[in-house]
N, C-alpha and C positions, 0 to 999 in steps of 0.2 A: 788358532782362530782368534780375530782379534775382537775383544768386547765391545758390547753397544752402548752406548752414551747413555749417563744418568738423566732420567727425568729432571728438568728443573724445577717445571711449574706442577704443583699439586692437580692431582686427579679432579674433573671438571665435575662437581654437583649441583644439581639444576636448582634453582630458586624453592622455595616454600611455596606448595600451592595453595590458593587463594581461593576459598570458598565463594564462586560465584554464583549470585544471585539470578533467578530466570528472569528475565525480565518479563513483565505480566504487559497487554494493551489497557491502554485507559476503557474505561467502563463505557464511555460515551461513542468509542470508536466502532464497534459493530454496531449499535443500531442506527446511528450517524449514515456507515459506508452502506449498508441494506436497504437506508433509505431514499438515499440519492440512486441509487443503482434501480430502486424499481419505479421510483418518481421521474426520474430521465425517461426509464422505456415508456410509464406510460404516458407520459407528456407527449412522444413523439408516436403512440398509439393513437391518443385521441385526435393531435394532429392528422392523422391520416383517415382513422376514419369517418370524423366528419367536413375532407375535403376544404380544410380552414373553415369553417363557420361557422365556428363555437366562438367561445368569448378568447379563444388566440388568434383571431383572425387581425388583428391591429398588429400584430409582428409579423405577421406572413410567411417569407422564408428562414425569419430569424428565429423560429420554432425550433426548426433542425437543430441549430447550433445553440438553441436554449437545452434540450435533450440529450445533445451528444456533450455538453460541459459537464451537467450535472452526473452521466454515466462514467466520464473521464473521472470527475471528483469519485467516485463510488470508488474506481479503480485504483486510485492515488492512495485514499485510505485502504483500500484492500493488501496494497504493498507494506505498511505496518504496522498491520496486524503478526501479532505475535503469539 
């Protein structure tokens, strides 16, 4: 039976592990993200329910897309949160 060939390279040991740090959110990012999140909805609440004729009525349909930014921004910070 003929022998198997000597290792050359030394047995593989994995690096020293590195105590990692959690990474925390900044302090300002939840009530920042909660607040755009519920300021969108009601923006686009009061919108509808007084039919434009409150003091949003000088942007008219640009209401919607004042509502849906600021719920998109909510969302944006919602992704990091950590």
């Amino acid at each position: 039976m003929p022998k198997s060939r000597i290792r050359k390279k030394p047995v593989y040991t994995p690096p020293p592990s590195q105590s990692k740090k959690r990474k925390v959110s900044a302090p300002w990012l939840v009530p920042t993200m909660l607040a755009s999140l519920i300021l969108g909805l009601a923006w686009i609440a009061v919108y509808y329910i007084t039919n434009g004729a409150s003091f949003l009525a000088p942007l008219g349909g640009w209401n919607l897309v004042c509502g849906f930014a600021l719920i998109v921004v909510g969302v944006v910070l919602a992704t990091n949160w950590r």
